[in-house]
C-alpha positions, 0 to 999 in steps of 0.5 A: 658302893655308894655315890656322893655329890659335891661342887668340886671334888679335889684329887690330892689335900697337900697345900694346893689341894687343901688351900683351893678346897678352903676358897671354894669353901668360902666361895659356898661350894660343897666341897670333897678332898680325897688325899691317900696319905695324910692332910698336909702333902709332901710339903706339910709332912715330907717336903718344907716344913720337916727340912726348914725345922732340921735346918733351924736345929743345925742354924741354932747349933752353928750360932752356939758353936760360934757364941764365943764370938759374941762375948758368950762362953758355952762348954760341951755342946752337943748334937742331939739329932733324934731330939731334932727329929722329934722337934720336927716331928712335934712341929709337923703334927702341930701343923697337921691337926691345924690343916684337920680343923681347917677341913672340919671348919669349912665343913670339906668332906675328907675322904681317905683313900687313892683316888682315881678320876672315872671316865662318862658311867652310870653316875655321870655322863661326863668323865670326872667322877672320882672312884676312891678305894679306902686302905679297907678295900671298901669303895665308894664314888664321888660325883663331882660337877669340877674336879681339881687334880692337886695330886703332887710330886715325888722325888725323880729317881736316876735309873741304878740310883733308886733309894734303898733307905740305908746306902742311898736315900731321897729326901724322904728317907733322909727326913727319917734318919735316925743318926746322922752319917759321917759322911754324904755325897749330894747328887744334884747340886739345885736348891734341895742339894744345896739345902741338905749339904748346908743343913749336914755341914753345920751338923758335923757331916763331911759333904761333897756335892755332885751337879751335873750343869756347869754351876751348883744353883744354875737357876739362880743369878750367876753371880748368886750361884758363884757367891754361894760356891764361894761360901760353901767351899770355905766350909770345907764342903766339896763341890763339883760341877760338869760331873755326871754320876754313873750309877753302874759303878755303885759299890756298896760295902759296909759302912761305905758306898762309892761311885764314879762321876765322869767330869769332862772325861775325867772319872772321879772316884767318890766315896761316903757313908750314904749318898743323898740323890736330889736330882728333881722332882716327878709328876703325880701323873699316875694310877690316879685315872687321867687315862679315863679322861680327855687331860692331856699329859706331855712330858710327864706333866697335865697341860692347862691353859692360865687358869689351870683348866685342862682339856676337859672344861669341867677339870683343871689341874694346879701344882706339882702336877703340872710342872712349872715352879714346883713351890708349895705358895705357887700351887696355893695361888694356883689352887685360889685361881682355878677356884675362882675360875670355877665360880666365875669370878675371872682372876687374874691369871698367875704371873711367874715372874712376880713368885718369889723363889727361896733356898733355906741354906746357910746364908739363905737365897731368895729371888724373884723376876728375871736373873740378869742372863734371862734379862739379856736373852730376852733383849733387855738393856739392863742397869744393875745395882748390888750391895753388900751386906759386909756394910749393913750396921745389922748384919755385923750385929748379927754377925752374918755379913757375907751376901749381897743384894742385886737388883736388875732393871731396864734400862729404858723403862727403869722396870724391875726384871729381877731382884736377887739375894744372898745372906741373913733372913731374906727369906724375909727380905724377899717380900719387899721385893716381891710386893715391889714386883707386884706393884711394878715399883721402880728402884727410885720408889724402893729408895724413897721408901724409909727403912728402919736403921738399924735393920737388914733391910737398908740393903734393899733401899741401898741396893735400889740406890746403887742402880743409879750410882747413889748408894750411900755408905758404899 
């Protein structure tokens, strides 16, 4: 067993981890990550990058089965699906050998093992050190004067609904499915649920979505969530909401498995070929040594202060692990401020009204800031101003034109408090939304701003004129 010193020493390489790694790099630190699986994390290699590859696969097979349309003739068209695995696939180990040179450019010391965070021993007297144990059995310990904890999330289970791989499956099995079902039931109704039962949809499976709140999307704008209801009922996807799944009731046989939901007292019989469980995800609290240390864990997740230090100065904590907005750009801009905190650089703690928050469904929705419900409950006097994309010239073009765009101000100081999307690419269009949060930009400065004709982006200059009652071609 052997000791190894280093400047930081970070606990898990998924885009958190890798990315903080990267600055301290920068920043002149040795630096170690020790990652028990594969560089990249969840994200890389069972979260962002697999989904959106599957989603663009089954968003190009849409645009073919509609081609018609757009005065273009195509016969036998047809779902290759293991051919969309292995373009998924290809595209991750792209992105994997990218992270690999990353690491070898910074001259990071990559350790492939579990780790675990040691408490005060005879290689340092204070707790932090970390104990990594390869899949050899052999051990060696890494003395680090910071730690960084980047260690993720996993898919929350539902008690009597675990994934079994064949009859009930998580994101991460689903990413494996050699074949796609006839049928899916999607338990969880949030941004991942929304996703899949799109993603299935297009690909010919019959979905019904199960949400146990009130609304599918209930962190998203109501009118967002009642907009996408709307759209994803007219494709035939079945939808209920204010229904709880009673896992007691699961019967598996044969190529089918059924379930009861109890919706306000009304038991509804379900029934697929496989039922998708996305109810959320937990914490990587566990078997990585907090309990060797003085970091504090209240429900599930590591508290830290604004820049990500835990109760012991010398080890912060940034992603998944600490709860919050579970989004693999917030645990990069985290990582990057837990950094430069160590290097004494003080910046700017991370506002969250200012992250931009996306769904990758068909159409896609995107926000930031506050929903105009947020903005009441926090005693705002709210102006709003929507817009259409059935009247952006680029849209009919494309020919996805059902959506809007919503913007929610204050009243009094004219401050955008949020800035909420539904339809083709705002994915994208959220960044100007976002660089108008960050610049604390008004509605006025937004429509001062020329946008390209045609493009989809008028809308934003629209929707910011119809705050004030001024857009133009509504």
């Amino acid at each position: 067993m052997s000791a190894n010193e280093f400047d930081l020493v970070v606990l898990g390489a998924g885009t958190g981890g890798y990315v903080a790694a990267i600055r301290a790099s920068q920043l002149g630190m040795k630096v170690a990550v020790v990652e028990k699986d594969k560089l990249g994390g969840t994200c890389l290699h069972r979260g962002c990058i697999p989904s959106k590859a599957l989603l663009r696969s089954a968003e190009v097979y849409h645009t073919v089965t509609q081609c018609a349309e757009f005065g273009v003739e195509a016969r036998d068209i047809s779902i290759h699906f293991l051919k969309m695995q292995e373009r998924k696939q290809s595209i991750v180990d792209q992105l994997h050998k990218g992270v690999q040179y990353l690491m070898k450019k910074g001259n990071i010391s990559v350790f492939e093992g579990e780790g675990r965070a040691m408490g005060p021993s005879i290689f340092s007297p204070q707790a932090g050190a970390v104990a990594v144990t390869r899949a050899d059995g052999q051990s060696e310990i890494l003395v680090p004067k910071f730690l960084l904890i980047a260690t993720g999330s996993r898919p929350r289970v539902l008690p009597g609904l675990e994934a079994d791989g064949h009859y009930v499956l998580t994101s991460n099995e689903a990413l494996q499915l050699d074949a796609l079902p006839t049928s899916m039931l999607v338990v969880g109704g949030g941004v991942l649920g929304i996703e899949w039962a799109s993603l299935l949809n297009d690909l010919g499976v019959e979905v019904q979505i199960v949400e146990f709140a009130e609304r599918i999307l209930p962190l998203e704008d109501a009118q967002i969530s009642k907009e996408m209801t709307r759209l994803l009922k007219s494709r035939n996807i079945q939808i209920h909401t204010g229904a709880k799944v009673l896992p007691d009731t699961l019967l598996k046989e044969g190529n089918t498995v059924t379930i009861q939901a109890d919706q306000g007292g009304e038991l509804l019989a379900l029934q697929a070929e496989k039922i998708l469980v996305s109810v959320g995800r937990t914490a990587n609290v566990d078997h990585i040594g907090i309990e060797n240390t003085e970091v504090k864990v209240e429900q599930g997740v590591i508290q830290v202060n604004e820049y990500f230090q835990t109760a012991e100065n010398h080890i912060y904590a940034i992603g998944d692990v600490i709860g919050g907005l579970q989004l693999a750009h917030v645990a990069a801009h985290e990582g990057i401020i837990a950094v430069e905190h160590i290097a004494g650089l003080n910046p700017h703690p991370l506002d969250y009204t200012k992250v931009p928050k996306v769904t990758y469904s068909r159409p896609e929705i995107a926000s930031i800031g506050w929903t105009e419900e947020e903005a009441k409950n926090k005693g705002y006097s709210i102006t709003t101003g929507k817009f259409p994309f059935k009247a952006i010239g680029k849209a009919l073009i494309y020919g996805e034109h059902d959506g809007f765009v919503k913007i929610v101000t204050d009243t009094k100081s004219e401050d955008i408090l949020g800035i909420h999307m539904i339809g083709p690419h705002v994915s994208d269009l959220i960044a100007e939304g976002a660089l108008a949060k960050s610049l604390d930009a008004t509605p006025w400065e937004i429509a001062q701003t020329i946008h390209a004709h045609p493009s989809l982006a008028e809308i934003l200059g629209e929707a910011a004129l119809a705050v004030d009652r001024r857009a133009i071609h509504l």
